[in-house]
Backbone as CSV, one residue per row, in Angstrom:
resi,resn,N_x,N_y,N_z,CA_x,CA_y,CA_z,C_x,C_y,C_z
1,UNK,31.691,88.111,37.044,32.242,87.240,38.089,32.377,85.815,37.542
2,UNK,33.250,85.221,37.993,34.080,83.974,36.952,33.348,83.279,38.109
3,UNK,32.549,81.445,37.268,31.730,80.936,37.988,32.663,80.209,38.848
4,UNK,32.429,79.247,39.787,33.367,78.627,40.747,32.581,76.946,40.408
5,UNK,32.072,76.451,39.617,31.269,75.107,39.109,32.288,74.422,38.968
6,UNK,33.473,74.715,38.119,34.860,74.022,37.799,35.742,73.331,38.894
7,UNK,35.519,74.741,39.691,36.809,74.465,40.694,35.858,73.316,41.963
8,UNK,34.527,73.635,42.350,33.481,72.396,43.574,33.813,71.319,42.657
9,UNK,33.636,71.122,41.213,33.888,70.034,40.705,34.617,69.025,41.102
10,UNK,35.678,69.805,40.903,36.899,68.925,41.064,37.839,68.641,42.158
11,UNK,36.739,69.856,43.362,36.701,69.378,44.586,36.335,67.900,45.383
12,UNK,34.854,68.291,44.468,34.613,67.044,45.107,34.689,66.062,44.426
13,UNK,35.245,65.894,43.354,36.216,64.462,42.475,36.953,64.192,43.502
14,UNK,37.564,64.822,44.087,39.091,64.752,44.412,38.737,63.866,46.190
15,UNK,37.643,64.594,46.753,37.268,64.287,47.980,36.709,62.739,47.526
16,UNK,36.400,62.248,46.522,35.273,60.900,46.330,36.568,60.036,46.355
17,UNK,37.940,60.031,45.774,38.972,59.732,45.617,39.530,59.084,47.098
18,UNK,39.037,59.726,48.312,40.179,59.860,49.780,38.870,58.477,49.954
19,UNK,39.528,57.772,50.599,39.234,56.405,51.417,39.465,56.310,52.484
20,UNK,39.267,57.011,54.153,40.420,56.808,55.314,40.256,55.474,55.588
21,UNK,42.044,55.251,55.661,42.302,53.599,56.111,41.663,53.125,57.067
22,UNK,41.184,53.696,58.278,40.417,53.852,59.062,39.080,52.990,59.310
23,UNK,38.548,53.013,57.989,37.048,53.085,57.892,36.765,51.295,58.739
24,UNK,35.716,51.005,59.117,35.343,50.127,59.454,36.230,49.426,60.454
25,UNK,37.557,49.697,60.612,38.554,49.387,61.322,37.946,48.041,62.763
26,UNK,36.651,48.659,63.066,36.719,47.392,64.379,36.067,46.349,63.974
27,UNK,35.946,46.030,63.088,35.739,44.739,62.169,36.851,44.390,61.586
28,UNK,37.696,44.925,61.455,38.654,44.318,60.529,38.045,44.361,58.983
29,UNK,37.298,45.254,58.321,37.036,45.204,57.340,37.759,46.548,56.681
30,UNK,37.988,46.420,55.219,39.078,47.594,54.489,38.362,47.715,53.075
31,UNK,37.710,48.627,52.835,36.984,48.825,51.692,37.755,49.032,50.455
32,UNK,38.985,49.288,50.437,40.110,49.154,49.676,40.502,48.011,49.209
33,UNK,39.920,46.870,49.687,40.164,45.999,49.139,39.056,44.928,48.652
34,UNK,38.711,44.393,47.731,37.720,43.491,47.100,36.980,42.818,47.669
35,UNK,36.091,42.361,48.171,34.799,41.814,49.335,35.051,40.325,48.277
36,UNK,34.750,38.966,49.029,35.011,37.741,48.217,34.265,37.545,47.102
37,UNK,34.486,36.263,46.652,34.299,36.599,44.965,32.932,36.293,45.008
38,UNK,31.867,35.227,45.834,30.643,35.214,46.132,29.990,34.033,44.918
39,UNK,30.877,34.031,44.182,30.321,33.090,42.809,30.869,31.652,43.413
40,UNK,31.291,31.559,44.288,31.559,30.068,44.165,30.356,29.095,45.097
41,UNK,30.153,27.639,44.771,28.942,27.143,45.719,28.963,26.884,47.127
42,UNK,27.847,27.330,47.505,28.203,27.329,48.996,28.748,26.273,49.831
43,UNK,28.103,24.878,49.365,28.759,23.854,49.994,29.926,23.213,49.600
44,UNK,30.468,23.676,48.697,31.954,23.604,47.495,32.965,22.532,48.983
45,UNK,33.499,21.608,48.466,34.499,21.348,49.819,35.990,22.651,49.479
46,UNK,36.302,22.687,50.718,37.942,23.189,50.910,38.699,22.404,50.119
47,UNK,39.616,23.414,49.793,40.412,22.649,49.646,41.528,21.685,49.987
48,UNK,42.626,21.318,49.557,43.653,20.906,50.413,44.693,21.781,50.768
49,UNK,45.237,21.410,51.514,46.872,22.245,51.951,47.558,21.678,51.365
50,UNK,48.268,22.880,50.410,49.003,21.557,49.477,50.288,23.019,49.013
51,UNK,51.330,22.589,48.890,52.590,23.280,48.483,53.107,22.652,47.446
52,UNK,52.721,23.146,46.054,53.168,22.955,44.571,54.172,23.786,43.852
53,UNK,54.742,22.480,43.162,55.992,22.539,42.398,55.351,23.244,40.155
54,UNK,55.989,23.943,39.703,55.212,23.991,38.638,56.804,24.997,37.977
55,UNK,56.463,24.562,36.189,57.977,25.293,35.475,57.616,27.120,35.833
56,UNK,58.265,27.878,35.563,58.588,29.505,35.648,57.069,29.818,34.757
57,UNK,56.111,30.508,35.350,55.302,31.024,34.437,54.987,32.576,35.094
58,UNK,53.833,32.944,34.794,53.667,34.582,35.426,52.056,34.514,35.242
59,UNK,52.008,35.621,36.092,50.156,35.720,36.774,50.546,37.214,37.367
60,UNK,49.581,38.134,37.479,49.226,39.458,38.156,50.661,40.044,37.444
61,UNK,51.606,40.179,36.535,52.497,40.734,36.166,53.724,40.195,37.096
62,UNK,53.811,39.088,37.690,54.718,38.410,38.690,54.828,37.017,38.412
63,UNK,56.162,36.649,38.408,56.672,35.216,37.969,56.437,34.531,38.853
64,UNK,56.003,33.061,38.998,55.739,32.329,40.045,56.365,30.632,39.643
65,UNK,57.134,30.052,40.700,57.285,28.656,40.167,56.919,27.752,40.896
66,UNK,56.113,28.480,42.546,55.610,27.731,43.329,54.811,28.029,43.708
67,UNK,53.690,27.207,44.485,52.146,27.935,45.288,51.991,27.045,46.413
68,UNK,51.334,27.842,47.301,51.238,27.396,48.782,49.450,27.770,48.946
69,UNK,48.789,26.222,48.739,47.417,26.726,48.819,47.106,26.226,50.365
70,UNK,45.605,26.797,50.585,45.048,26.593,51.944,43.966,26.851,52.124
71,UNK,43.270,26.058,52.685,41.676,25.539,52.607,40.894,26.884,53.642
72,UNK,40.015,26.923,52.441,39.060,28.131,53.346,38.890,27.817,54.741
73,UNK,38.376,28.904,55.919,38.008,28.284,56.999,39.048,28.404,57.709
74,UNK,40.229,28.088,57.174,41.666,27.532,58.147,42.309,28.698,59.180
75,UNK,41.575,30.193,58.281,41.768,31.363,59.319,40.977,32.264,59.319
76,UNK,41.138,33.145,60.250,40.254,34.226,59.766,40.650,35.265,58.839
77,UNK,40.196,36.240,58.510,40.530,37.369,57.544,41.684,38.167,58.149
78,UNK,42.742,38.233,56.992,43.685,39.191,58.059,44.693,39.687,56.858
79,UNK,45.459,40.277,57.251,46.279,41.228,56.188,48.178,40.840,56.296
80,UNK,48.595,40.148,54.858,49.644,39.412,54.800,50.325,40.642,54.791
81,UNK,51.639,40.158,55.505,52.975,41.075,55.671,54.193,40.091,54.955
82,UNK,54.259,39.190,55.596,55.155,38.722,54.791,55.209,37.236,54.831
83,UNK,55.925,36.878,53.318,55.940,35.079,53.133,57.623,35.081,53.309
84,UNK,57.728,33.664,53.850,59.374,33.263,53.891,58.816,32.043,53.452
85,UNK,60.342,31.813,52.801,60.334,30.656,52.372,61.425,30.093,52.901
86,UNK,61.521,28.804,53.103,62.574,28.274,54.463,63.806,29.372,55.145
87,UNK,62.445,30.311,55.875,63.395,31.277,56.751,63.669,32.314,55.846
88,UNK,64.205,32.166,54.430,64.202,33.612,53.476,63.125,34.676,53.248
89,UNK,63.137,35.760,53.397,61.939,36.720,52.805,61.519,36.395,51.197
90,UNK,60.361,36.259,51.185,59.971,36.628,49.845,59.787,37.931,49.484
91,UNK,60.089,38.164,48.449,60.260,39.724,48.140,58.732,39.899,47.486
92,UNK,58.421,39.591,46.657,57.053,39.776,45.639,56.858,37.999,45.620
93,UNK,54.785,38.185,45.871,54.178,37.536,45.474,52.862,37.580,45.467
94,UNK,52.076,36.536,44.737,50.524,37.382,44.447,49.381,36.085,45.273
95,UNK,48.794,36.887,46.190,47.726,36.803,46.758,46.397,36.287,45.835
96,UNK,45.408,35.078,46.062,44.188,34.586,45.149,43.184,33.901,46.194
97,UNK,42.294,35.067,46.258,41.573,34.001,46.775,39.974,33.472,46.496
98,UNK,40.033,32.508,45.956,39.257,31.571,45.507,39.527,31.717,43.771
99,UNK,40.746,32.164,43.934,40.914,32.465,42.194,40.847,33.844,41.799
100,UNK,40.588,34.890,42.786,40.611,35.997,42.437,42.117,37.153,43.026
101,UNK,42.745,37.676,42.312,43.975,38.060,42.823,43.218,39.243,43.779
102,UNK,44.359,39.414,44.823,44.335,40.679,45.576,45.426,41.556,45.643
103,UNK,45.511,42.745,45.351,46.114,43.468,44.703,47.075,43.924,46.202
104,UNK,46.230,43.829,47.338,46.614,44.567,49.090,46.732,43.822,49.675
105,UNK,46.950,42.265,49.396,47.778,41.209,49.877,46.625,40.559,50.981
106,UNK,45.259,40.926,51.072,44.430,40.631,52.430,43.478,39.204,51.888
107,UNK,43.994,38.296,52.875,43.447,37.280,53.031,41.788,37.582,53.469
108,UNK,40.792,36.817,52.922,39.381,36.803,53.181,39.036,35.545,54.473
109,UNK,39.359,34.488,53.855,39.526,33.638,55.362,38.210,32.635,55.203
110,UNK,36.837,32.906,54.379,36.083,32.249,54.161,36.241,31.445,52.927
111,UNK,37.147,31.676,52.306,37.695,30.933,51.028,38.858,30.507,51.046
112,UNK,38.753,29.546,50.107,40.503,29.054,49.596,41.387,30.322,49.480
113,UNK,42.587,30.049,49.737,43.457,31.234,49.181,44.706,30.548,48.765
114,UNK,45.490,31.062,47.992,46.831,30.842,47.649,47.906,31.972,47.552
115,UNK,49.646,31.793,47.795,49.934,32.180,47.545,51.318,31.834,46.556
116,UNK,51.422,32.802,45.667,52.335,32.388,44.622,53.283,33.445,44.466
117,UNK,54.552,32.518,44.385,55.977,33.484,44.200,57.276,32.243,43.380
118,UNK,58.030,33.299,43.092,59.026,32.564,42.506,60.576,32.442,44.059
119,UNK,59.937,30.607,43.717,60.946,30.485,44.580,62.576,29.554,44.286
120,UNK,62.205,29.595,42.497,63.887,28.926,41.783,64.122,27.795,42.225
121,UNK,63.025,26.808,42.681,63.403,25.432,43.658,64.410,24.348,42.466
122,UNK,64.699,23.712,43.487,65.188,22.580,42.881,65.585,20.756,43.289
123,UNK,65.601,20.279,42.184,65.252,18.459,42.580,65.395,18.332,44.227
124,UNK,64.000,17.660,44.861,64.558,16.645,45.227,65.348,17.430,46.914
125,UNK,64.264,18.272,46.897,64.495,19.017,48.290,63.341,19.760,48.636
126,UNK,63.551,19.875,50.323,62.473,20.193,50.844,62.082,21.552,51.533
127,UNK,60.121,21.899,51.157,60.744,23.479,50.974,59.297,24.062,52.198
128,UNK,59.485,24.773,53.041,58.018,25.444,54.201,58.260,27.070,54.044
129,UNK,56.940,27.167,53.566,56.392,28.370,52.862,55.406,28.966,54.675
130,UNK,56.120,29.995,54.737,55.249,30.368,55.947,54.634,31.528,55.668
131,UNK,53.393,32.092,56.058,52.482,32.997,55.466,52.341,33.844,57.366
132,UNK,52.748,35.311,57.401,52.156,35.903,58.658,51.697,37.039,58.407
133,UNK,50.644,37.685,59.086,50.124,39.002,59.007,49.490,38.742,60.336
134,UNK,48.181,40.191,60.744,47.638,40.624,61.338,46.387,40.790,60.779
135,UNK,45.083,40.624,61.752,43.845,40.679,61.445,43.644,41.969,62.055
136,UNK,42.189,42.278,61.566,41.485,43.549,61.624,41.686,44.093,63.191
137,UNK,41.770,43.159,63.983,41.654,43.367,65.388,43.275,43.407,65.801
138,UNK,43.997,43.439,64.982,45.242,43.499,65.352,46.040,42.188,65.626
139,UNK,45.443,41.231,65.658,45.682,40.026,65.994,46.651,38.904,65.318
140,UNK,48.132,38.239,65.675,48.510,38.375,64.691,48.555,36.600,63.882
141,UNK,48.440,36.291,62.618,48.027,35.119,61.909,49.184,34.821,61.623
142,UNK,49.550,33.368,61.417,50.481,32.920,60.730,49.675,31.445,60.197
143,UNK,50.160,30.722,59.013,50.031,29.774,58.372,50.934,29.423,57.789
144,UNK,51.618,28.016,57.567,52.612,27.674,56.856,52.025,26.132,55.900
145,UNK,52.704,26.007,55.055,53.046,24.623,54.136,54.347,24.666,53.992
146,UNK,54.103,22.682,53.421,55.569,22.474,53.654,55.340,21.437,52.340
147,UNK,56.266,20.915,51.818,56.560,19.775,50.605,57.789,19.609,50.319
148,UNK,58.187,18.753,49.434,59.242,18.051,48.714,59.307,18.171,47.254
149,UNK,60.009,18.920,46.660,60.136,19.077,45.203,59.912,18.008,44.579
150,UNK,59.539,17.616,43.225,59.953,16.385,42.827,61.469,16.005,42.289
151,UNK,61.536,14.506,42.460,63.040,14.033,42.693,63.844,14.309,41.228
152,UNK,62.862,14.458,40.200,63.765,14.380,38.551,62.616,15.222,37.573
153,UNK,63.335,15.586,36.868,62.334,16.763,35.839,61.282,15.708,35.135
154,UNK,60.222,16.235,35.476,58.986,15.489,34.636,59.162,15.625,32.905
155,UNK,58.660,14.335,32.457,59.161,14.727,30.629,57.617,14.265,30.432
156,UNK,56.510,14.529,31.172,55.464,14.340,30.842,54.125,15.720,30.976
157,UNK,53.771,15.945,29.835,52.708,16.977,29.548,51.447,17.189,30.571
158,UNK,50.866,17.812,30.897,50.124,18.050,31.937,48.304,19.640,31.557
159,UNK,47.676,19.094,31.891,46.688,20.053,31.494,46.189,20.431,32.885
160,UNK,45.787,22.087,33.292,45.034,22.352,34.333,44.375,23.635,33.943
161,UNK,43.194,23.754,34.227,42.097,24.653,34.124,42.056,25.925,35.311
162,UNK,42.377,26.981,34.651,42.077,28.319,34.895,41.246,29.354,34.722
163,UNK,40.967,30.421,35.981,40.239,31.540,35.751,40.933,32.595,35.048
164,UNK,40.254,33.335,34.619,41.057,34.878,33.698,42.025,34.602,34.990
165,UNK,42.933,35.692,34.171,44.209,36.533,34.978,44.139,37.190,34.006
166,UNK,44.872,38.573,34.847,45.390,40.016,34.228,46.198,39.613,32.781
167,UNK,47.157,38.455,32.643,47.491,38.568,31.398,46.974,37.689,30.193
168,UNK,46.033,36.449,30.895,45.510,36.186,30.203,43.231,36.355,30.608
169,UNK,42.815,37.049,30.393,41.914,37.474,30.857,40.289,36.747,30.109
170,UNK,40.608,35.234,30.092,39.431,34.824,29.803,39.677,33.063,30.936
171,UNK,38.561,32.173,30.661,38.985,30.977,30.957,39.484,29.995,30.108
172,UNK,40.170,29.368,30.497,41.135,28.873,30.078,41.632,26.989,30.743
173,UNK,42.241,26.752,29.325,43.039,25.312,29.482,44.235,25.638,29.566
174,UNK,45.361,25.007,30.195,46.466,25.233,29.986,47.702,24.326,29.728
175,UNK,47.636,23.901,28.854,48.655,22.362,28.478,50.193,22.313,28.348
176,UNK,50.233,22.124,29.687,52.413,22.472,29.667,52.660,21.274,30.132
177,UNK,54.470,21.536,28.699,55.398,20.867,28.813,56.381,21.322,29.559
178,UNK,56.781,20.261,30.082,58.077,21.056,30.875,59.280,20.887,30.049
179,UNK,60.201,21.705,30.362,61.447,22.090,29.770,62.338,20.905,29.166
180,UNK,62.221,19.777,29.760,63.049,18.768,29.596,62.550,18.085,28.465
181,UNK,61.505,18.329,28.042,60.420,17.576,27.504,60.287,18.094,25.915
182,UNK,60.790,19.551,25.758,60.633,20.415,24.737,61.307,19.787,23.439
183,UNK,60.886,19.587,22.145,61.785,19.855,21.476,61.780,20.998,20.186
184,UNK,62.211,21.049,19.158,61.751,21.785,18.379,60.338,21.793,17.256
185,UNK,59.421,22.346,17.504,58.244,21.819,16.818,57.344,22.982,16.405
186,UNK,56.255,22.736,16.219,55.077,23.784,15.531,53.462,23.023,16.142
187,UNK,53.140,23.679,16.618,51.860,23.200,16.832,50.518,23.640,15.597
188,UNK,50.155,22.375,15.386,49.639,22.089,13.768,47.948,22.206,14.469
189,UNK,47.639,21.575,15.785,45.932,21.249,15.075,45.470,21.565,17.263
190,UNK,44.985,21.827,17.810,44.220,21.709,19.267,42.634,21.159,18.957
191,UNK,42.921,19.927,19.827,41.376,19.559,19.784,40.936,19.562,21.241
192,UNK,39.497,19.983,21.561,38.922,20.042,23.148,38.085,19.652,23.332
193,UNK,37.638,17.992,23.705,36.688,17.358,23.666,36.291,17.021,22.285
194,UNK,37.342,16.446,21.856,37.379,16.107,20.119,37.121,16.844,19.247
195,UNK,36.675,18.184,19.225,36.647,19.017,18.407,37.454,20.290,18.280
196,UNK,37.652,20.838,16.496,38.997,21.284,16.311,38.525,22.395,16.899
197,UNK,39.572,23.428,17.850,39.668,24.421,18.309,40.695,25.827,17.870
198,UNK,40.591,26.854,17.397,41.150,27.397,16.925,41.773,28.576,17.936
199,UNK,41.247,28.960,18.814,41.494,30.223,20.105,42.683,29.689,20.777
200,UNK,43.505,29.671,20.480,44.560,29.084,21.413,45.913,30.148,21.266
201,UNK,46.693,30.285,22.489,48.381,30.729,21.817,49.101,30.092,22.177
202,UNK,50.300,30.333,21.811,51.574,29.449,22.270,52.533,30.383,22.782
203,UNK,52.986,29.876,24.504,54.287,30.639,25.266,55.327,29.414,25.413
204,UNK,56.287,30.347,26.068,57.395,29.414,26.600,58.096,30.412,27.957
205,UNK,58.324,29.604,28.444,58.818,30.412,30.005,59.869,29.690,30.999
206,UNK,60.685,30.510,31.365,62.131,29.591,32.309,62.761,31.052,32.718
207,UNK,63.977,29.844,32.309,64.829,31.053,32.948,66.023,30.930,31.931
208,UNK,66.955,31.929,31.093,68.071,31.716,30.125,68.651,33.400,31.098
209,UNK,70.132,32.733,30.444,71.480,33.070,30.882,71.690,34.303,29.848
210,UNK,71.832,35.481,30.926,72.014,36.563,29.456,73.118,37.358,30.147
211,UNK,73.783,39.089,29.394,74.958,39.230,30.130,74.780,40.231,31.324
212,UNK,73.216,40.086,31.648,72.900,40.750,33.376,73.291,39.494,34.055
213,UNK,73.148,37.823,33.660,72.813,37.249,34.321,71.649,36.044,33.917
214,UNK,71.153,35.218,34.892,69.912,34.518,34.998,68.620,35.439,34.965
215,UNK,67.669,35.115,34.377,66.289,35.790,34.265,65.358,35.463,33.542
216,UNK,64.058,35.774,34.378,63.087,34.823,34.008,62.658,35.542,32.477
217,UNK,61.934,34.589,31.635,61.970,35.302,30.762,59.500,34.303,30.702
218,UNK,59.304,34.859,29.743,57.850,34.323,29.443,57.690,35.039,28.037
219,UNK,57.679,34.254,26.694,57.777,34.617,25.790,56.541,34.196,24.884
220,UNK,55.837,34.956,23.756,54.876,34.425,23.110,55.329,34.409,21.472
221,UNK,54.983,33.301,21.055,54.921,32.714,19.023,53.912,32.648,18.748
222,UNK,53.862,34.021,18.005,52.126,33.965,17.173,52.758,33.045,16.260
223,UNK,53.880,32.335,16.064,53.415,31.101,14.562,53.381,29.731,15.175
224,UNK,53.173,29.853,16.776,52.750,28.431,17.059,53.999,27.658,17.028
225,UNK,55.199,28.429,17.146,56.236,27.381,17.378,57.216,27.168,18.926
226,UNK,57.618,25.964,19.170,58.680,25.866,20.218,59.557,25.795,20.337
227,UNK,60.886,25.537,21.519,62.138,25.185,20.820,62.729,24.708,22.068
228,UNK,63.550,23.832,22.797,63.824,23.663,23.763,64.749,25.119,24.199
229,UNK,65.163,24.877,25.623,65.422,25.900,26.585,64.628,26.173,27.517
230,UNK,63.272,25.989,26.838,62.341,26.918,27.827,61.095,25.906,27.721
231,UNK,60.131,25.625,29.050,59.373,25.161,29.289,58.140,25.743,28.290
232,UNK,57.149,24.834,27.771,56.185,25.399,27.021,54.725,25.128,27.585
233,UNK,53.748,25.786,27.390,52.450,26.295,27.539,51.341,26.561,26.533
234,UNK,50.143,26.010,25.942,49.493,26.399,25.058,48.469,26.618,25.622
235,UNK,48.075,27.424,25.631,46.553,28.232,26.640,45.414,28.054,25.294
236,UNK,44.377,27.411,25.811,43.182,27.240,25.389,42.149,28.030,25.797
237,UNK,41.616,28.938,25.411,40.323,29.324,26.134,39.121,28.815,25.474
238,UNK,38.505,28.234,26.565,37.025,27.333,27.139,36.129,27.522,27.976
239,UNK,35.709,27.248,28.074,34.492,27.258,29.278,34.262,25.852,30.012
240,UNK,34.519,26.256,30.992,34.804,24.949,31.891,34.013,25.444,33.186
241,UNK,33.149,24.615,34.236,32.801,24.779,35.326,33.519,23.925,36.259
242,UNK,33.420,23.908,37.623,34.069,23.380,38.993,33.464,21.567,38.302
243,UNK,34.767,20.684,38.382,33.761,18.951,38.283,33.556,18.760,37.033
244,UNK,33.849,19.662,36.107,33.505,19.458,34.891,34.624,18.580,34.102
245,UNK,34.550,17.782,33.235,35.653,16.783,32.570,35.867,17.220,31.354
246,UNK,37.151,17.801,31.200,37.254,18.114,29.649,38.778,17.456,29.280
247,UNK,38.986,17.296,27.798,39.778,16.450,27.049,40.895,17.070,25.976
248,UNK,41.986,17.765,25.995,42.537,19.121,25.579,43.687,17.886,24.865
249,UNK,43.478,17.891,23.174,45.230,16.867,22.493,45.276,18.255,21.632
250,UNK,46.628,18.417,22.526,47.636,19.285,21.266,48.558,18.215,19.991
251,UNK,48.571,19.026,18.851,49.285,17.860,17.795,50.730,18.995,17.237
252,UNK,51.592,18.422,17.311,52.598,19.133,16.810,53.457,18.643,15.603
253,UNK,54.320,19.408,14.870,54.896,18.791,13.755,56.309,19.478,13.944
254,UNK,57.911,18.509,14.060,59.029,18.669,14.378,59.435,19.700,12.998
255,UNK,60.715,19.900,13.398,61.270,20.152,12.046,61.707,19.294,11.050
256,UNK,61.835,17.770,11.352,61.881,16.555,10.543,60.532,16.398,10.338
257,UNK,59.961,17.100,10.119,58.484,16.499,9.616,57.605,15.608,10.389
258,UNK,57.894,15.168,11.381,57.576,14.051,12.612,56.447,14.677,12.808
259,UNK,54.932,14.020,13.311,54.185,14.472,13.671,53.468,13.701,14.792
């Protein structure tokens, strides 16, 4: 008699697998999705409400050129359906909250959250990002931001400090030029807090004209070089805490030898 050990096996694999959507339902809680990140300090302030402008880059495998953040507290926990952006649907965008992506789009509500999508803005116009879903209780949430692009392309370099992401999966500096700003060069030396640093790569990211069309593109040079067209990025990974002051000079060398 042929044993049956194989087949309960993979019975009950298969049963450990089923989640009913169901579960916890009169809380509004969904075990399917990530419980908050818990590492941050308890008395941490909120943040601001703030709707940011930034060149074409990518996060969770999704291009983003704008973010619509919002201070913990501001709602309760509830489950995003959809973002418009002045009245348009957003099609794809990625959910963070307190820095951690959510894969099922569900706001936690005791933390900061953001959301990020590519919204192709441009000079010098004004843009309200509205955020709606439904909470556990059925109840239904909306939140919006609103801002003003800036009036002329920045030709000035900029550093901001990040948690892993899916494509880049450590912490991180991130020192971008914007597009206008680019020229042709090689990045020769990264120093971080005056000392030489070697862990670094070099991207570039926008948008170029090909024969589908416009499309975003996010490209990487293992030889450390740039070229205008495309906005540039040199990711540092560091260790940085919340308040912490750090000091990131990239040095580059043209193709005239200029340094």
């Amino acid at each position: 008699m042929k044993s049956l050990k194989p087949v309960l096996f993979i019975l009950l694999f298969l049963s450990n697998l089923y989640i009913p959507a169901t579960l916890a339902a009169d809380n509004g809680l969904d075990y399917r999705h990530p419980r908050p990140a818990g590492f941050l300090e308890a008395d941490a302030p909120a943040k601001e409400k703030e709707l940011s402008f930034q060149s074409l880059s990518k996060k969770a495998s999704r291009f983003y050129d704008m973010t619509a953040t919002f201070p913990k507290g501001s709602v309760s926990e509830f489950q995003v359906e959809k973002v418009e952006l002045n009245g348009d649907p957003v099609e794809e965008f990625v959910i963070e909250n307190a820095g951690i992506f959510n894969g099922n789009h569900r706001v936690h509500g005791i933390e900061d959250f953001a959301v990020s999508f590519e919204g192709d803005w441009r000079l010098a116009k004004e843009y309200e990002v509205k955020v709606t879903g439904k909470s556990g209780q059925g109840e239904a949430v909306e939140v919006a931001a609103a801002g003003t692009s800036p009036k002329e392309e920045s030709m000035a370099a900029s550093v901001g400090f990040q948690q892993p992401t899916i494509e880049d999966p450590y912490h991180h500096a991130n020192f971008s030029i914007p597009e206008a700003a680019v020229v042709s060069a090689t990045v020769t030396k990264v120093l971080v807090d005056g000392a030489e640093h070697r862990n670094y790569r070099v991207f570039q990211s926008g948008y170029r004209e090909t024969d589908k069309g416009r499309e975003q593109v996010r490209e990487e040079d293992y030889k450390f070089r740039i070229k205008p067209g495309l906005a540039a990025q040199i990711l540092v990974a560091c260790n940085w805490t919340n308040s912490s002051d750090h000091t990131v000079e990239v040095f580059f060398q043209t193709e005239e030898g200029e340094k």
